[in-house]
C-alpha positions as CSV (number, residue, x, y, z in Angstrom):
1,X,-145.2,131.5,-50.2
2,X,-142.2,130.5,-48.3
3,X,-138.8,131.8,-48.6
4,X,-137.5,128.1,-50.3
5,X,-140.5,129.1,-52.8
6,X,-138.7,132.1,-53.7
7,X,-135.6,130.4,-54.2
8,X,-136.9,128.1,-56.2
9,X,-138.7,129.8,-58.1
10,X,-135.0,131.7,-59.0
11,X,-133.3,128.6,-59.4
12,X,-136.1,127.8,-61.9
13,X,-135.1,131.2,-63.5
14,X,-131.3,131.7,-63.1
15,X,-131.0,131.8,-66.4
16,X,-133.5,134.8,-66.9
17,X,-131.8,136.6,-63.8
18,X,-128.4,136.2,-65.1
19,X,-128.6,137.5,-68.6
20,X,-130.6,140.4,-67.1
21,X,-128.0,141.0,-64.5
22,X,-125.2,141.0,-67.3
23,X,-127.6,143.0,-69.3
24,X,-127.2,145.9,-67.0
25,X,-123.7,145.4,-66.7
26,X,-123.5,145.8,-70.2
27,X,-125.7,148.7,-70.6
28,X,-123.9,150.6,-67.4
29,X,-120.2,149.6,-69.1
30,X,-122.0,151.2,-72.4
31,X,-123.2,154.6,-70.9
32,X,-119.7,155.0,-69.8
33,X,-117.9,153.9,-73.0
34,X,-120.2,156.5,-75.2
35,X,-120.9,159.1,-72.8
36,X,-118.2,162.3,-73.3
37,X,-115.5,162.6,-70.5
38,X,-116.1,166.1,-68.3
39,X,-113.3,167.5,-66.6
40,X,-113.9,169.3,-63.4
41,X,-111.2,172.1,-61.9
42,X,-112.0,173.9,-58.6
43,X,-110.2,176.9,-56.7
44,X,-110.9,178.2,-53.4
45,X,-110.9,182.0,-52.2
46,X,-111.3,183.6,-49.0
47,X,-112.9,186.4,-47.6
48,X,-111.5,188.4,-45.1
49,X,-112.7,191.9,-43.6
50,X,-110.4,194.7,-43.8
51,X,-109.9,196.1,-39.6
52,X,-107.1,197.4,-37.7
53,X,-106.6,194.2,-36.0
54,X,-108.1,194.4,-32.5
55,X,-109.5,191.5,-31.1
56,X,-113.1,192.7,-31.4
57,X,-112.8,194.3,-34.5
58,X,-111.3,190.8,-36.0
59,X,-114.5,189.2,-34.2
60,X,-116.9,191.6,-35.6
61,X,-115.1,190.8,-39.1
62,X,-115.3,187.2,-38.7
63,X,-119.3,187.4,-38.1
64,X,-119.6,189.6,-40.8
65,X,-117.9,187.4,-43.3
66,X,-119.9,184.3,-42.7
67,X,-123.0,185.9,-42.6
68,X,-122.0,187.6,-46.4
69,X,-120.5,184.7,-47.6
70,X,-123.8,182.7,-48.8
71,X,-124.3,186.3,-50.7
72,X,-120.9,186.0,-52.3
73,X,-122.1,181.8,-53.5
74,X,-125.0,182.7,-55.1
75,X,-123.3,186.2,-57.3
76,X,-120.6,183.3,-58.5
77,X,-123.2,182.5,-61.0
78,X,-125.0,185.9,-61.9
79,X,-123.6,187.9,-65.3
80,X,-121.8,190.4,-63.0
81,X,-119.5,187.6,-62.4
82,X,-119.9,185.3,-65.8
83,X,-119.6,188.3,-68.4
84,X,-116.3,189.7,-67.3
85,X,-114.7,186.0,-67.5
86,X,-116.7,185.3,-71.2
87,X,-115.1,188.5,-72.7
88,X,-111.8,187.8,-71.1
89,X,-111.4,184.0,-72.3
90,X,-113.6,185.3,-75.8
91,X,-116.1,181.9,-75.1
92,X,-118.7,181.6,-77.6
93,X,-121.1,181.5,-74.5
94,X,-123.7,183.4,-73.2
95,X,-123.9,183.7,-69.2
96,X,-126.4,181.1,-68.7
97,X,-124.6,178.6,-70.6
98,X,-122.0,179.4,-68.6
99,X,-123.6,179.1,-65.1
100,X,-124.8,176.0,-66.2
101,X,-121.1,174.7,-66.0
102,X,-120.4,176.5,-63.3
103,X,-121.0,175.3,-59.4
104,X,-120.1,177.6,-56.0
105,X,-120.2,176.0,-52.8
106,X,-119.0,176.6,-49.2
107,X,-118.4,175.1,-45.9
108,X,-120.5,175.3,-42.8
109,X,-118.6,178.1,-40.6
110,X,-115.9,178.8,-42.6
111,X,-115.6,181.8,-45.2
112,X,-114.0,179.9,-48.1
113,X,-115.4,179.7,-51.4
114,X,-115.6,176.8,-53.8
115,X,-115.8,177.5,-57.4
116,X,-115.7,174.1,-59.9
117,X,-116.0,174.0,-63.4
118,X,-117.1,171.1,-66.0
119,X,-115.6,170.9,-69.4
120,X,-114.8,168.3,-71.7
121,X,-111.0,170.0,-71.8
122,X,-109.6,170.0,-68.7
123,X,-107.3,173.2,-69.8
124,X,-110.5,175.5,-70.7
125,X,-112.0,174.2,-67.2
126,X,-109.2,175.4,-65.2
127,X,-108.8,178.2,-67.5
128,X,-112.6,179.3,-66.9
129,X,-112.3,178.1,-62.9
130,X,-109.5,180.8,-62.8
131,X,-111.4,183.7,-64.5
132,X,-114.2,183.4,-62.7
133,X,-112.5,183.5,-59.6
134,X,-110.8,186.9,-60.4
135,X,-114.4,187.9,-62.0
136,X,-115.8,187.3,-58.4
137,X,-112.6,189.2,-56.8
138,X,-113.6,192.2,-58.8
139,X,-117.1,192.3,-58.4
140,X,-117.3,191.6,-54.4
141,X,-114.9,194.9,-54.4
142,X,-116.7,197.0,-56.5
143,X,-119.9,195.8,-54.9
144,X,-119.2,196.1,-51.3
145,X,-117.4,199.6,-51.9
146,X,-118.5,202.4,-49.9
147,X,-120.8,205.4,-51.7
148,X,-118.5,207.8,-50.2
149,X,-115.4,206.8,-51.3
150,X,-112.8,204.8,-50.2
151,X,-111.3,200.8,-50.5
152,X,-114.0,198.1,-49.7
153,X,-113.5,196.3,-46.5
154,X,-114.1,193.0,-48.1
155,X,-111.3,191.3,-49.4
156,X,-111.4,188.3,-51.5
157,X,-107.8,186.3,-52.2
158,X,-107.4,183.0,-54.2
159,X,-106.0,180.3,-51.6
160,X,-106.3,177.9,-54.0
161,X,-105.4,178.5,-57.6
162,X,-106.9,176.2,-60.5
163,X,-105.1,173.1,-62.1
164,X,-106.2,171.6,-65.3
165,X,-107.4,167.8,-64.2
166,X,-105.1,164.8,-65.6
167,X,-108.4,162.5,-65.1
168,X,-112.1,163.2,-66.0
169,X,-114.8,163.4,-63.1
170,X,-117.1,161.4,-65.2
171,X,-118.7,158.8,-66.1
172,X,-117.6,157.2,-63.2
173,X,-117.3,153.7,-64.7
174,X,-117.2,151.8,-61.7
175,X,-119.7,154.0,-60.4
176,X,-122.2,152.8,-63.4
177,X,-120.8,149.0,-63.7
178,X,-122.2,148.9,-59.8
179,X,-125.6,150.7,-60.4
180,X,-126.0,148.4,-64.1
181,X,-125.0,145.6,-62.1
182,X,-127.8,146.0,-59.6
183,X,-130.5,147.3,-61.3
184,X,-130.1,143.7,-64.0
185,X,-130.6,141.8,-60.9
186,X,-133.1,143.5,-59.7
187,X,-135.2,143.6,-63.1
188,X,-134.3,139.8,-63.4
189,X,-136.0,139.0,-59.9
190,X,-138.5,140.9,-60.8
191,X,-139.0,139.5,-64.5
192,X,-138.8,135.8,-62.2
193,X,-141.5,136.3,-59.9
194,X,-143.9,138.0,-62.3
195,X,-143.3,135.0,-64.7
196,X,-143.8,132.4,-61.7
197,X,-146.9,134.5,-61.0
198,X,-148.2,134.5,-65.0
199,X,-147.1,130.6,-65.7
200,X,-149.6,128.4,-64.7
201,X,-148.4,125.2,-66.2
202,X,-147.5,121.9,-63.9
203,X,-143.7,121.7,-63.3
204,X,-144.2,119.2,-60.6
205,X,-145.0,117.7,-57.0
206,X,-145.8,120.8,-55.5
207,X,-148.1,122.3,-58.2
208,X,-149.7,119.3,-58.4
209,X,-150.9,119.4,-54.5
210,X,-152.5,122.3,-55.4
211,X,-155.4,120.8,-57.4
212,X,-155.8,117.3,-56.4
213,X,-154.5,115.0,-54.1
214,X,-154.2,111.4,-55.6
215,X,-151.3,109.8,-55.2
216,X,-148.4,110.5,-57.4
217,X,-147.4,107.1,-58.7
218,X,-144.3,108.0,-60.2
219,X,-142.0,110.7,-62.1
220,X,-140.6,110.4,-64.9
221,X,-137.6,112.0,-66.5
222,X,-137.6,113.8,-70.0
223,X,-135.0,112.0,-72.6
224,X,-133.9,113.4,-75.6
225,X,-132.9,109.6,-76.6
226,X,-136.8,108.7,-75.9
227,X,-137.8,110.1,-78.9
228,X,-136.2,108.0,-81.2
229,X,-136.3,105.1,-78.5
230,X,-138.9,105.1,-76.6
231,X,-139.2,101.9,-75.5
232,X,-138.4,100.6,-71.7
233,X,-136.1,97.2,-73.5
234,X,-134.2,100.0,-75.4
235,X,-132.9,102.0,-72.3
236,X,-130.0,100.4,-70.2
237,X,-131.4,98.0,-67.4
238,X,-130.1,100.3,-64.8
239,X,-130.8,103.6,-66.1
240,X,-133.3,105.8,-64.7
241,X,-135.2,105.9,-67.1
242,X,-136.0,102.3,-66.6
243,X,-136.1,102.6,-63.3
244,X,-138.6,104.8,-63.6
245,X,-140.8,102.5,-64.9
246,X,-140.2,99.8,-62.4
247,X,-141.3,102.1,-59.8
248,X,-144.2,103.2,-61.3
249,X,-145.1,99.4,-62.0
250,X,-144.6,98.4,-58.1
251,X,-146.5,101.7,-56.9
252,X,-149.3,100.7,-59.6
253,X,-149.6,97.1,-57.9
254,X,-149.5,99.0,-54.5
255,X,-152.1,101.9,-55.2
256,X,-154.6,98.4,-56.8
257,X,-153.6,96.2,-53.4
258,X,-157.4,95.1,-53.5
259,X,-156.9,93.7,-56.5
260,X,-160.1,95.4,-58.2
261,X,-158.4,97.2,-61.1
262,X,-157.2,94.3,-63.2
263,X,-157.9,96.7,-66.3
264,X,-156.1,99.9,-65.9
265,X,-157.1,103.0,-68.5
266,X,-154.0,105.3,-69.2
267,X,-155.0,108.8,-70.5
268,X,-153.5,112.3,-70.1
269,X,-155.1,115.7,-70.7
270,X,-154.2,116.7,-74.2
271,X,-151.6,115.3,-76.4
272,X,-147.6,115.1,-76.3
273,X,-147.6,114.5,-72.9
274,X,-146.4,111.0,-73.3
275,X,-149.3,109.3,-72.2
276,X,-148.5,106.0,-75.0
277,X,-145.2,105.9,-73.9
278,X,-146.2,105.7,-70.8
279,X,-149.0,102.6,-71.4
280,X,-146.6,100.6,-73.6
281,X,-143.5,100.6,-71.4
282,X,-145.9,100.3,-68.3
283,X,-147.0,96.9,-70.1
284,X,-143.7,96.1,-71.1
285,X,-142.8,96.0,-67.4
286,X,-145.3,94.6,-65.9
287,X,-144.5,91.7,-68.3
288,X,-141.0,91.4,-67.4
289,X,-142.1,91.1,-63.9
290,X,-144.1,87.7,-64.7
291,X,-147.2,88.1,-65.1
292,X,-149.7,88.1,-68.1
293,X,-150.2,91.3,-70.1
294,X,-152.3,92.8,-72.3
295,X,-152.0,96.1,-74.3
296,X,-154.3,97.7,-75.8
297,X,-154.4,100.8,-78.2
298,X,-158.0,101.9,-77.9
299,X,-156.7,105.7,-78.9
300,X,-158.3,105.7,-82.5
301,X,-157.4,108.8,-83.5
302,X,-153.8,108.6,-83.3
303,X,-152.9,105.4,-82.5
304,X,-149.2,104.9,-81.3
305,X,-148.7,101.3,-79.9
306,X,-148.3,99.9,-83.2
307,X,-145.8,102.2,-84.7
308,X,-143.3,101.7,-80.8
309,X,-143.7,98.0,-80.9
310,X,-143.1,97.8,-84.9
311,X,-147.0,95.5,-85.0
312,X,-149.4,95.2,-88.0
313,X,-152.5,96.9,-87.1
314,X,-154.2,96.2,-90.5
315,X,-156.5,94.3,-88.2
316,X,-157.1,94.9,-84.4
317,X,-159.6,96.3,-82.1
318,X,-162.0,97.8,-84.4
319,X,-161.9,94.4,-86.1
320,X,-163.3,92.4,-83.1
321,X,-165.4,95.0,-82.0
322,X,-167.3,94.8,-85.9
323,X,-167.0,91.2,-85.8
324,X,-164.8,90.9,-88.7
325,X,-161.9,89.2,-86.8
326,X,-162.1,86.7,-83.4
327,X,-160.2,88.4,-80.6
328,X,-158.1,85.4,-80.3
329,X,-157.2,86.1,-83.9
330,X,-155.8,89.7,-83.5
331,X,-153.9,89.4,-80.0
332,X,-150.0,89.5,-81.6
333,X,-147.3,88.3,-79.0
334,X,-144.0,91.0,-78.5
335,X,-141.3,90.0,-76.7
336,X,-139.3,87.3,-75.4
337,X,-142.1,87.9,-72.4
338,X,-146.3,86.9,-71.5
339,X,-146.9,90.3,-73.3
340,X,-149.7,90.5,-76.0
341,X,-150.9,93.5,-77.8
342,X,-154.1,94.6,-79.5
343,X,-153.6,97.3,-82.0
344,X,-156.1,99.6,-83.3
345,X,-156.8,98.0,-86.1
346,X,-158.5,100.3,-88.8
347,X,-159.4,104.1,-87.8
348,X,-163.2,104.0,-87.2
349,X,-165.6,106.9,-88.3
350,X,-167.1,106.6,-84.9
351,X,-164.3,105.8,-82.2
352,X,-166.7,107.1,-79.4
353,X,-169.4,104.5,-79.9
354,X,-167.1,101.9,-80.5
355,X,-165.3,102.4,-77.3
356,X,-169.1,102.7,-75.4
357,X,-170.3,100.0,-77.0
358,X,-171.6,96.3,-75.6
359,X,-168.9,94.9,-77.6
360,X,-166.0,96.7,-76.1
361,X,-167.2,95.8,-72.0
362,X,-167.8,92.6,-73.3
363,X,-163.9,92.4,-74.6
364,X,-162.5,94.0,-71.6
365,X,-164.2,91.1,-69.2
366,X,-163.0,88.5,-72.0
367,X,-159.6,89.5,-71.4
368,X,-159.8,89.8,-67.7
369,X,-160.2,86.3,-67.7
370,X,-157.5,85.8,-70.0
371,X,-154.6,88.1,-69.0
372,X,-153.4,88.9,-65.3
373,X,-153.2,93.2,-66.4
374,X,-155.2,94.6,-69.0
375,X,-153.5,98.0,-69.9
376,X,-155.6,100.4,-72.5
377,X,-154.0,103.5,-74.1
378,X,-157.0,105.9,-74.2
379,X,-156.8,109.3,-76.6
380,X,-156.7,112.5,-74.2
381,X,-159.7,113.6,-72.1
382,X,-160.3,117.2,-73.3
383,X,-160.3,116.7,-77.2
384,X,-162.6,114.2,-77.0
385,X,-164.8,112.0,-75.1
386,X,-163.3,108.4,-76.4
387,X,-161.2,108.0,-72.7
388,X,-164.1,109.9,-70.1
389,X,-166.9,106.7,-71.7
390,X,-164.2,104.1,-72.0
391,X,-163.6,104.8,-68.5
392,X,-166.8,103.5,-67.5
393,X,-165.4,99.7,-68.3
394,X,-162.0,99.4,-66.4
395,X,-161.5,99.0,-62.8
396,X,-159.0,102.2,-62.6
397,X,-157.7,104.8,-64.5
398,X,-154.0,106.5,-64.5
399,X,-153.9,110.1,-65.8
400,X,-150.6,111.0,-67.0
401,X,-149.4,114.8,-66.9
402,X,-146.8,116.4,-69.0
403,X,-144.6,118.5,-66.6
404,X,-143.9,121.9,-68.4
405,X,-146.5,121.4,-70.9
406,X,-149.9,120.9,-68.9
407,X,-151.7,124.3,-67.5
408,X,-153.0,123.9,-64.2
409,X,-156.6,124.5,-65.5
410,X,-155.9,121.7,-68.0
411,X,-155.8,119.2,-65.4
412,X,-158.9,120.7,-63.4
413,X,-160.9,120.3,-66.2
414,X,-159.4,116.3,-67.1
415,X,-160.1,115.3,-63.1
416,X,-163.5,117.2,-63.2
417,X,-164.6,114.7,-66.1
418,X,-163.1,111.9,-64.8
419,X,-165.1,112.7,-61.3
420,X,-168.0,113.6,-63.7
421,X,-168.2,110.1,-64.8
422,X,-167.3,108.1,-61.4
423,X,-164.2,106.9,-63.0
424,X,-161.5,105.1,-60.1
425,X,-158.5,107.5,-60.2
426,X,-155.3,105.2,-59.3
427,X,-153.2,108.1,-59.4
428,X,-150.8,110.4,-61.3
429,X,-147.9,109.9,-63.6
430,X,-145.3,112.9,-63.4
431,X,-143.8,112.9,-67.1
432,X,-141.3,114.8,-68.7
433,X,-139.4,116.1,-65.9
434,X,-136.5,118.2,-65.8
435,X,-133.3,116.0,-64.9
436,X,-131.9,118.6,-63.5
437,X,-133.1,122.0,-61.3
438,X,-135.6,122.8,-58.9
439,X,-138.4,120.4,-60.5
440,X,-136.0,117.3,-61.1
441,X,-136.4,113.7,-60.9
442,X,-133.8,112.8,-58.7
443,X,-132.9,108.8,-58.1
444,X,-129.6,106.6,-56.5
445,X,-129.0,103.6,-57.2
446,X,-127.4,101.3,-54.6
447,X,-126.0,98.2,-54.1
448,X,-125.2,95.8,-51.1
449,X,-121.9,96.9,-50.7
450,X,-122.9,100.8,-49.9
451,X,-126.3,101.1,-48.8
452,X,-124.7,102.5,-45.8
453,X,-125.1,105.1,-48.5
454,X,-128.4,107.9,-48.0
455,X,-130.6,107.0,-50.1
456,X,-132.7,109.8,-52.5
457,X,-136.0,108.9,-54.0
458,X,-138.6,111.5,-55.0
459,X,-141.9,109.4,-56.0
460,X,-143.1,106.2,-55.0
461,X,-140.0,105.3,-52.1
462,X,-141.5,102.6,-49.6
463,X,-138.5,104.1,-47.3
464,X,-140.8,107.4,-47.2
465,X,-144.1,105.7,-46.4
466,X,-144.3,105.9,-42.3
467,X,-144.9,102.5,-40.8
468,X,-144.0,100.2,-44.1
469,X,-141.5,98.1,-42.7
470,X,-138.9,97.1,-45.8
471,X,-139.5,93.2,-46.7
472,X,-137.3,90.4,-45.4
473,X,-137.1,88.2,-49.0
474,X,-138.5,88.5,-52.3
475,X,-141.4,86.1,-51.5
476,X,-142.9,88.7,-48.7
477,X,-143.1,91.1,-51.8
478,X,-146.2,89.1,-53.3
479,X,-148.5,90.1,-51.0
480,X,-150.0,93.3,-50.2
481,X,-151.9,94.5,-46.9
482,X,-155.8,95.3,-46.8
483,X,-156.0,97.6,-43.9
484,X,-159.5,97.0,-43.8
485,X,-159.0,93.6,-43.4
486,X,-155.5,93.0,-41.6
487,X,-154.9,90.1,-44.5
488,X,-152.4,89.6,-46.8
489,X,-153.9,89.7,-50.3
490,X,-152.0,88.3,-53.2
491,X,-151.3,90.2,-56.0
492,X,-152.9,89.1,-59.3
493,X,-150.8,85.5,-60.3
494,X,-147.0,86.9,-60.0
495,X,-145.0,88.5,-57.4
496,X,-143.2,91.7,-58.1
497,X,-139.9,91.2,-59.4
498,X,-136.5,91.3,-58.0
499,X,-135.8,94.3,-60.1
500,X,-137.7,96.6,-58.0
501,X,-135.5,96.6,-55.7
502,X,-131.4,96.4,-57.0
């Protein structure tokens, strides 16, 4: 992957990497709310050789005490040195305890000594730092004290007595708001780009490419208001959403510029992906563009159509397909436009021979010749095998995939049948996408009076198709252009409307 992968992948995710990055915030401003303050007190000493202050003997001391100082560090925390300064405080320690609180340190080339002590009181730490010290002072002389008598020629003197601390030496709050701080992020980029890695679901354009590449003839937002109404006529005349479905009608019309496909199957790959939305409000404006439309609800399992357009389907498909109604009979008008719709009628006990049947190619060529567009609702592809045989009978089919919702092996499977059966794959509808983040649908509207104005289409721009030259009027928009051919090739009985292109 690319770096803008990456960064879209933790756009996808911000939310994931920011509570995990305030997560260790939290947890590092915790550890140093709960954990006990420590107090720390150090004093120095230095060691000096006893001479009678020649130059060489003061050299010769000098060498002598650095060399013997690293001895002196490690005896700070032996019990010569810890017992005398338990029994002189009375600490209810013994002297491992104690040289666990105890550190003795010293400098490169020097012969001072560092003695610090940890205690939650800062008194008893400077208190202990301090016996210690005079422990050490007292054991260096009685060690280094010749067999045959006499003073020892080491001398140890405090330089630097002990002071109790007026603030603790830990936690270190900042110290652990930093490391919280960075190990959240870190555990939130991580937790991103295993979960990018683990989620194989279709969240748009780009995962898309990676299993086919039909065209994509449109995107369409998610909207909360679509549930309750779902209908194109419902939305405002310029809102995206409509918009939407405009495009998708004009890119439709482009992707069938033959002219072949006058009955076009919609189907998805499972349900809830919006695949009866996606047929009725396709019909609906295709319709409002002119020309002659028939829906059809052919899903008999769960038929929808009826129940969006408010219809009767008492009597409908099934009905002409038995031969107990005349199709003429159960075609219902909606709309103020040249729409008609054919509801499902009753549920059959066999939907799968129904829709295979004599009868049903017989009706789809019957209303070829009577409607310019024939649009069929088909039930999903993997549940059942009602939309992979009804496919057999239109001239195209459009596979509608719910963004967020579809696995990538989901849609393998739905194009593998569809190939499986030589169905004519129009293209892809893009549904339920976010409206805003890395995966959005993103759309401007614009108007004579600023198209100096960039303009931003994701799916289906003609500005974005290399070599289409934008049309002059309205009437150049009725025809399309057979590359094979070099013709212009009308459009089935309407031109696309004005609509497409405020």
């Amino acid at each position: 992957m690319e770096l803008s992968d990456y960064l879209g992948i933790l756009r996808r995710s911000w939310v994931l990497v920011v509570a995990t990055t305030l997560a260790g915030l939290l947890l590092g401003g915790a550890a140093s709310a709960f954990v006990k303050p420590t107090y720390t007190s150090t004093t120095q000493l230095f060691v000096s050789i006893q001479s009678s202050g020649s130059v060489q003997e003061l050299q010769q001391g000098n060498t002598f005490s650095q060399s013997r100082v690293q001895s002196y560090v490690k005896t700070v925390r032996t019990p010569i040195v810890l017992q005398p300064a338990i029994n002189a405080l009375g600490l209810g320690l013994s002297a491992d305890e104690l040289a666990s609180k105890v550190t003795a340190t010293t400098d490169a080339n020097t012969v001072l000594i560092n003695i610090s002590v940890d205690d939650p009181s800062p008194v008893q730490a400077a208190a202990i730092a301090q016996a210690v010290a005079g422990s050490l002072i007292n054991a260096i002389d009685s060690l280094e004290k010749p067999k045959n008598g006499g003073s020892s020629p080491v001398n140890l003197s405090v330089v630097t007595p002990a002071q109790a601390p007026v603030a603790p030496s830990a936690p270190n709050t900042k110290m652990n708001l930093l490391i919280g701080l960075l190990a959240g992020l870190v555990m939130g980029v991580a937790a991103a780009l295993l979960r990018s890695t683990l989620d194989n679901r279709v969240r748009g354009e780009s995962d898309l490419r990676k299993v086919t590449l039909a065209p994509l003839l449109g995107g369409i937002a998610f909207d909360g208001s679509a549930v309750s109404k779902p209908l194109l006529t419902q939305a405002g005349p310029q809102s995206p959403r409509a918009e939407s479905f405009r495009q998708l009608r004009t890119n439709l019309q482009f992707a069938n510029v033959s002219g072949n496909a006058k009955t076009v199957l919609i189907t998805s790959s499972l349900p809830g992906e919006g695949k009866s939305t996606t047929a009725t409000n396709l019909a609906i404006a295709l319709a409002q563009s002119g020309q002659s439309v028939c829906l059809v609800d052919a899903d008999l399992r769960r038929p929808m159509v009826n129940e969006y357009l408010g219809l009767d389907r008492n009597v409908g498909l099934t009905s002409a397909l038995v031969g107990t109604a005349d199709l003429d009979d159960v075609l219902q008008p909606w709309g103020e436009d040249r729409l008609a719709v054919l509801t499902s009628g009753p549920v059959p006990p066999n939907p799968s021979e129904l829709l295979g049947s004599y009868q049903m190619r017989q009706m789809i060529e019957d209303l070829e010749r009577s409607f310019d567009i024939v649009i069929i609702d088909a039930p999903p592809l993997l549940p059942v095998t009602d939309a992979a045989v009804l496919s057999q009978h239109v001239g195209g089919v459009v596979l509608v995939v719910g963004a967020e919702k579809l696995k990538i092996q989901d849609l393998q499977k739905s194009l593998a049948a569809l190939d499986l059966v030589e169905a004519s794959l129009l293209g892809l509808v893009l549904n339920r996408l976010p409206s805003k983040g890395t995966d959005a649908y993103t759309y401007t509207y614009y108007s004579r009076s600023d198209i100096q104005q960039p303009e931003k289409k994701r799916f289906g721009s003609r500005r974005s198709n290399p070599g289409f030259e934008e049309p002059s009027s309205t009437t150049s928009l009725m025809y399309g252009v057979d590359s094979r051919k070099r013709e212009a090739r009308p459009f089935p009985s309407s031109a696309v409307a004005e609509s497409d292109h405020r």
